[in-house]
C-alpha positions as CSV (number, residue, x, y, z in Angstrom):
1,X,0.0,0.0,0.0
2,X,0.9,3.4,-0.9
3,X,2.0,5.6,2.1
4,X,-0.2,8.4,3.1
5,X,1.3,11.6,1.8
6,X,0.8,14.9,3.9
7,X,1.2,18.3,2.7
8,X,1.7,20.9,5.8
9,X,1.7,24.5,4.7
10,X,3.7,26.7,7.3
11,X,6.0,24.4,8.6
12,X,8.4,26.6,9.0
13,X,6.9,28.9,11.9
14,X,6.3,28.5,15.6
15,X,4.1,25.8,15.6
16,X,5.3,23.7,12.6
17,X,8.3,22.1,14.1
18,X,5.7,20.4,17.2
19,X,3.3,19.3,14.3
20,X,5.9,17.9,12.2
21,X,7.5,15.9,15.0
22,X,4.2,14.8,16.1
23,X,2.8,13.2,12.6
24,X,6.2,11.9,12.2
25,X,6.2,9.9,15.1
26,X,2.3,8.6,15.2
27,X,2.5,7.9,11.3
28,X,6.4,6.9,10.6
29,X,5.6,5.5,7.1
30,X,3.7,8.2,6.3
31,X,5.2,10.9,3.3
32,X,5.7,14.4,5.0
33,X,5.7,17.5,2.8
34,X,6.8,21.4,4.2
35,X,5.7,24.3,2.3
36,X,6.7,27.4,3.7
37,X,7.9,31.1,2.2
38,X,10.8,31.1,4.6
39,X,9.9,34.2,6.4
40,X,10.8,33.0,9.4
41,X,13.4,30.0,8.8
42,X,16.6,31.5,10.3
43,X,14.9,32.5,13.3
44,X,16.3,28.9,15.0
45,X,16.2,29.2,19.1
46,X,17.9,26.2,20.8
47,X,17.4,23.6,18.1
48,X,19.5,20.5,18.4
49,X,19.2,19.9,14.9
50,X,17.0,21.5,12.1
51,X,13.6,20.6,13.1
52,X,12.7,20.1,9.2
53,X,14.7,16.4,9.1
54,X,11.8,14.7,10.2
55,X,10.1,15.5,6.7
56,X,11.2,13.7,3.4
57,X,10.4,17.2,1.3
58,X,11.0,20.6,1.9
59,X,9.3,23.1,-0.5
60,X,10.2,26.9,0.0
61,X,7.1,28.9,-2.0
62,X,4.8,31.4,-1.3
63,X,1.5,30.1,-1.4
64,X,0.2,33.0,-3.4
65,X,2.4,31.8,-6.2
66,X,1.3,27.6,-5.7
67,X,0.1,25.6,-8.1
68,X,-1.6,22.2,-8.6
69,X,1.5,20.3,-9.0
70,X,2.3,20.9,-5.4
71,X,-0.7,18.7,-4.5
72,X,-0.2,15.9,-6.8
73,X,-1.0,12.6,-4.5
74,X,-1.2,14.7,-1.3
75,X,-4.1,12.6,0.9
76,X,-4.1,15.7,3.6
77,X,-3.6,19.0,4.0
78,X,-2.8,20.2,7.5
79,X,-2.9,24.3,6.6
80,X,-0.5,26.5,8.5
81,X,0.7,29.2,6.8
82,X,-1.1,33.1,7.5
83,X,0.0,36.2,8.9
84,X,0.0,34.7,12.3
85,X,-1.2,37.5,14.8
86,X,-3.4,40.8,15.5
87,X,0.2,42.5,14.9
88,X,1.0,41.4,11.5
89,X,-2.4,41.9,10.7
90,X,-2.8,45.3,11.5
91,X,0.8,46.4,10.2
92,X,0.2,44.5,6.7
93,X,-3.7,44.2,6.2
94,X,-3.7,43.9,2.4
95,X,-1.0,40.7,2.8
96,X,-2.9,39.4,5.7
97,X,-6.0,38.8,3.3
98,X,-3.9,38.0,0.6
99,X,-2.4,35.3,2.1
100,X,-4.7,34.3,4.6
101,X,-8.0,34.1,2.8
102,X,-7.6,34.7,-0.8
103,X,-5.1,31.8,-1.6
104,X,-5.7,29.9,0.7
105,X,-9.1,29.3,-0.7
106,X,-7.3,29.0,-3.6
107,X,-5.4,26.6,-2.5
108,X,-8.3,24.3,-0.6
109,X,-10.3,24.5,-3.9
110,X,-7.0,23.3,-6.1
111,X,-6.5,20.8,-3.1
112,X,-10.0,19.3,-3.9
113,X,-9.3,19.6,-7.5
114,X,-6.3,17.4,-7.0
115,X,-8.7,14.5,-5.2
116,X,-7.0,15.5,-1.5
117,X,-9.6,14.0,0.8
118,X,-9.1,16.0,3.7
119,X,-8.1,19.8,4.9
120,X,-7.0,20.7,8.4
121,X,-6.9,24.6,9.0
122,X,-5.3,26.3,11.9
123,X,-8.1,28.7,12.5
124,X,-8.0,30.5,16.2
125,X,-10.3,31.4,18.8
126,X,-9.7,35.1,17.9
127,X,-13.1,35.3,16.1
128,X,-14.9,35.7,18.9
129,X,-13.2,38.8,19.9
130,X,-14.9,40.4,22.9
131,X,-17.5,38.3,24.5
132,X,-19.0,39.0,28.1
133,X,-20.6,36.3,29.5
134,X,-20.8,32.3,29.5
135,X,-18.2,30.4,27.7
136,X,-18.6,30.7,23.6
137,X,-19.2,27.5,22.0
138,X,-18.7,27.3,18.7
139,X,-22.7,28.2,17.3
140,X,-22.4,31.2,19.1
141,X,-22.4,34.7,17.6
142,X,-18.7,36.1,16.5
143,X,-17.0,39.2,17.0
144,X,-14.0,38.9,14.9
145,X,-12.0,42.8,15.8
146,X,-8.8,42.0,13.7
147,X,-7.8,41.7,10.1
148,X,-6.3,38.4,11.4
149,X,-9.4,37.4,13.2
150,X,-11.8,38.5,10.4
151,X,-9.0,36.1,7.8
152,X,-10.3,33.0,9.7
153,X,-14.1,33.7,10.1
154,X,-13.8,34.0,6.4
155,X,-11.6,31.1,5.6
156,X,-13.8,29.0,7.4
157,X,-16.9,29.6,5.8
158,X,-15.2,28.8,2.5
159,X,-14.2,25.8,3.6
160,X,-17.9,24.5,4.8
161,X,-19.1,25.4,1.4
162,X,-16.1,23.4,-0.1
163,X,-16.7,20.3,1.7
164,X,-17.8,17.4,0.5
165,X,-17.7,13.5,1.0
166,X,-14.8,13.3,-0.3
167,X,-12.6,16.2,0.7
168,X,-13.5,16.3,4.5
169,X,-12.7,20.0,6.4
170,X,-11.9,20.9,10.0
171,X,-11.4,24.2,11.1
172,X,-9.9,23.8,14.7
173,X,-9.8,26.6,16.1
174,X,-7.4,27.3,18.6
175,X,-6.6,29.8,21.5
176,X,-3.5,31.1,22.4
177,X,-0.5,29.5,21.6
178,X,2.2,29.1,24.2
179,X,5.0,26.7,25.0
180,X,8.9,26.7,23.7
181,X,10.0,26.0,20.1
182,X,12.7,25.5,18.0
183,X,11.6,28.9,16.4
184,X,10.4,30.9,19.6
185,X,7.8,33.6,19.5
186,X,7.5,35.8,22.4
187,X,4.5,38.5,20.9
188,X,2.3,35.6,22.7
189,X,1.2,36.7,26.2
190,X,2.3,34.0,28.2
191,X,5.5,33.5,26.2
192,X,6.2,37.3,26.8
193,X,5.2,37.0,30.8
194,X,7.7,34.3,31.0
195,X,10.7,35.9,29.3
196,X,9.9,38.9,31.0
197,X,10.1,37.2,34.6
198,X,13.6,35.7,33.3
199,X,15.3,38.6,32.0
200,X,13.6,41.3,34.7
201,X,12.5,39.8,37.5
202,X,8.9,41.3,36.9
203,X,5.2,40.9,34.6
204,X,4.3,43.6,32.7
205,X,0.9,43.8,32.2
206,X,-0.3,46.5,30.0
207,X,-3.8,46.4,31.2
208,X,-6.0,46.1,34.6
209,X,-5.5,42.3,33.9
210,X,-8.7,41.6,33.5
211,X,-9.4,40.1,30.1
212,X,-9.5,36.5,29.5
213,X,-7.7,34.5,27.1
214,X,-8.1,30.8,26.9
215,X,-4.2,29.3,26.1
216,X,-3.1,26.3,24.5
217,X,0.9,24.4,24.2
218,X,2.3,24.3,20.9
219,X,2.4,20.6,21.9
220,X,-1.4,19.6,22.4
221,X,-1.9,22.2,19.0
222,X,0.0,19.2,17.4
223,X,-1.9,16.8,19.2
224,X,-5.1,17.8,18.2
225,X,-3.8,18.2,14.4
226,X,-2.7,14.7,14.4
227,X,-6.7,13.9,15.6
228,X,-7.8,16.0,12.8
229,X,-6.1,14.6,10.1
230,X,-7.7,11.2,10.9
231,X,-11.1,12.3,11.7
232,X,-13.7,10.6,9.5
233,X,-17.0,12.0,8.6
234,X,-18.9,9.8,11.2
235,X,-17.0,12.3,14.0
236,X,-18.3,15.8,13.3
237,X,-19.7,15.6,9.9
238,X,-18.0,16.4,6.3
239,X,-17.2,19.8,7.9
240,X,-16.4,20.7,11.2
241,X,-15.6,23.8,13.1
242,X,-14.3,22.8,16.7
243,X,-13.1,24.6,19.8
244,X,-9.5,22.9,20.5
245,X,-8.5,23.0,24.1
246,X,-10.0,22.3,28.1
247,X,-12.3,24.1,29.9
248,X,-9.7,25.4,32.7
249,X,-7.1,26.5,30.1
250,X,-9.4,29.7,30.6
251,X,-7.5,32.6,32.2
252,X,-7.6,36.2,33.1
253,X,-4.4,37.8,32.3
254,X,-3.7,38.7,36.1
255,X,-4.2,34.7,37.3
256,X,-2.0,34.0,34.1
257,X,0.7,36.0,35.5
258,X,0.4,34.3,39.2
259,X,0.7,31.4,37.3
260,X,4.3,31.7,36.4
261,X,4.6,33.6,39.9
262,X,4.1,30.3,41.4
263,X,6.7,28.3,39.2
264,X,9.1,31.5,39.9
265,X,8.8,32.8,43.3
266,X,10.1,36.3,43.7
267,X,8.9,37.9,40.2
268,X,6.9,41.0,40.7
269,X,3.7,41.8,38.6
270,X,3.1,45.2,37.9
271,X,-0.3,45.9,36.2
272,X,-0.7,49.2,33.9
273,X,-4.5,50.8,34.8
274,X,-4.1,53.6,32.9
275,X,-3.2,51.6,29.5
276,X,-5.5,51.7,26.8
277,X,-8.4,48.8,27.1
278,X,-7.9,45.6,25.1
279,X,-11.6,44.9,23.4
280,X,-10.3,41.5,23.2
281,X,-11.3,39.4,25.8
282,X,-13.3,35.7,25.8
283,X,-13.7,32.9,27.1
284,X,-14.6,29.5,24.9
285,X,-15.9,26.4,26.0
286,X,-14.5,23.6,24.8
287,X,-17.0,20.6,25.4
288,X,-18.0,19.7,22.1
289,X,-13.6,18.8,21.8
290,X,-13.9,16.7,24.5
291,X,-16.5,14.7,23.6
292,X,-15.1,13.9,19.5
293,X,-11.4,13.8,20.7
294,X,-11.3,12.0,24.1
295,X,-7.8,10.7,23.0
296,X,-6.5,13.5,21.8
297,X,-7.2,16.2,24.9
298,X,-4.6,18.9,26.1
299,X,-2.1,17.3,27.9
300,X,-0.1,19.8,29.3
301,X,-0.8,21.8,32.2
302,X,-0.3,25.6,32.1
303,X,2.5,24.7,34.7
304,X,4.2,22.5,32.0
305,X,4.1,25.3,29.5
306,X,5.9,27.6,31.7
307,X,8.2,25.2,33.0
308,X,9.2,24.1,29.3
309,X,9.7,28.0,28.3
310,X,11.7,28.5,31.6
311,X,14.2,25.3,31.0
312,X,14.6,26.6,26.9
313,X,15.2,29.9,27.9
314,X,17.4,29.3,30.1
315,X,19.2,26.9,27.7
316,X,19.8,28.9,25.3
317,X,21.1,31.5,27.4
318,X,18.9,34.2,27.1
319,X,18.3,37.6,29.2
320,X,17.5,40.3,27.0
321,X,15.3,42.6,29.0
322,X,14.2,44.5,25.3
323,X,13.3,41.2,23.5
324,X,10.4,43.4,22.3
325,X,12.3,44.8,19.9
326,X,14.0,42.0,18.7
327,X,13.8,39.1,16.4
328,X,11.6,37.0,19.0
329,X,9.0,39.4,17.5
330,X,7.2,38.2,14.5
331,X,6.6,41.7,13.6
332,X,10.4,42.7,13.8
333,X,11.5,39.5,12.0
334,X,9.2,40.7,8.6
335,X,10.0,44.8,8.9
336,X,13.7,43.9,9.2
337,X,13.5,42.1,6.2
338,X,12.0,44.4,4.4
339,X,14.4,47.1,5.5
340,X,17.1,45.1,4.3
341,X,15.4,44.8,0.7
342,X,14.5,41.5,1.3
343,X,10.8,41.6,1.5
344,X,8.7,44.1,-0.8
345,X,5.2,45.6,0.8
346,X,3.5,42.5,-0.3
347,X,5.5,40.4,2.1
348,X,6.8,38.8,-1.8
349,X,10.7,37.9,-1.8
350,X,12.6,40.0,-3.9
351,X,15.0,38.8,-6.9
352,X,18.4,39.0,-6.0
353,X,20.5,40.7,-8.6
354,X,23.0,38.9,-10.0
């Protein structure tokens, strides 16, 4: 028999290297693919070794400029790529829904055209954008505030309209990421509370602390991909849209920030009431997860997560007290590249002369 191949678009970033390692090692046989523009490929943190070994292809390509032939005998698609925060989003709109909605409907639709039978897409928890109240599930009314947020309400409802029997969709949507990686990202909040506490002894939180955010580890993001990408349509339907995560992984930002207290006695917290409010603020409930994924729920603690950013942190050595402005900051990573004459406004390579 023919080993299942799997394409996985933005392989490259934060959360790639914990998705890649996971399918690897719960399908061994199976035919990995990477696509990823690069954007972020240098930004290593601690890697042993280059996290994309575990694949047998690598394809570099923006997926504005994919074709068909990318997809030829790809069984899954486990989509990725995006401009990958509110940041991005707001500094390059116009490349947020380039990338983000219009070719990536372009790609699902030439994905089905190719006879792929199934599409995972990363889409996030940011849709529901300020929400008072109960827990949202996921039939309850959205209030996507971002360009980023809007880019996954949208790309959703594509894909429910694109599914079929055969070429099954699931839209997980996922809270905040957190946890260490071989290409660290700390514009995350917990990510940014924990290298905060390491290099200055104190929280920041530019707010009353108030607002909730559920979280999730880059970990049990891969965890629940690797569900996804064998769920049949007997579990959820031909199309699914699915809260990923557990119930008590719901936090205000001010018990997030006693969280990593706890697994570092002595850091201060210092809360900022005067700071402009953050509209976004939710809570999600997560039942509906539970029930179709019993095997597959979050299985590390917000302790873990800490813990695991604390130990890499510390591994590779790090104590810069303005990280904010440096390449641990998605948004810094893509303007320097574009000062450099790297990246045009459309986030597009540019030729290099010869």
């Amino acid at each position: 028999m023919k080993p299942r191949q799997i394409l996985i678009t933005g392989n490259m970033g934060y959360v790639g290297p914990a998705v890649v390692r996971c399918l690897r090692a719960s399908r061994p046989s199976a035919a990995l693919v990477g696509l990823d523009a690069g954007y972020f490929a240098h930004c290593l943190t601690g890697a042993a070794a280059f996290p994309e070994r575990d694949l047998d292809v690598q394809l570099f390509l923006d997926l504005r400029h994919a074709n068909g032939d990318v997809l030829r005998d790809i069984d899954t698609v486990v989509h990725l790529a995006g401009i990958s925060n509110d940041a991005l989003g707001n500094a390059f709109e116009n490349a947020t829904h380039q990338i983000n909605f219009e070719a990536s409907v372009r790609f699902a639709r030439m994905a089905k055209e190719a006879g792929v039978k199934s599409f995972v897409f990363a889409s996030s928890c940011s849709v529901y954008g300020f929400a008072e109240g109960a827990p949202r599930a996921e039939d309850d009314e959205l209030n996507p505030l971002t360009a980023y947020a809007r880019s996954k309400w949208a790309m959703e409802k594509e894909l429910e309209n694109l599914a079929s029997e055969g070429f099954v969709t699931t839209c997980l949507r996922f809270p905040t990421a957190c946890g260490m990686s071989e290409r660290l990202r700390l514009d995350l909040v917990l990510n940014d509370f924990v290298a905060s506490a390491v290099a200055t002894g104190r929280i920041d939180i530019q707010s009353s602390g108030m607002m909730w955010r559920p979280l999730i580890d880059t970990r049990d993001m891969a965890l629940a991909i690797d569900w996804a990408v064998s769920r049949e349509p007997e579990v959820g339907g031909i199309s699914l849209v699915i809260n990923v995560g557990r119930n008590e992984a719901n936090f205000q930002l001010g018990d997030l920030a006693a969280e990593v207290v706890k697994c570092m006695p002595g850091v201060q917290i210092r809360t900022n009431e005067n700071a402009a409010p953050d509209k976004r603020s939710f809570r999600v409930d997560f039942g509906l997860y539970q029930r179709l994924a019993p095997e597959h729920l979050p299985r590390c603690s917000i302790g873990d997560s800490i813990e695991g950013l604390r130990h890499g942190l510390a591994c590779i050595g790090f104590k810069d007290d303005e990280f904010r402005s440096s390449r641990y900051m998605r948004l810094r990573v893509l303007t320097g590249l574009q000062k450099a004459g790297l990246l045009n406004e459309s986030l597009e390579w540019s030729r290099a002369e010869v």
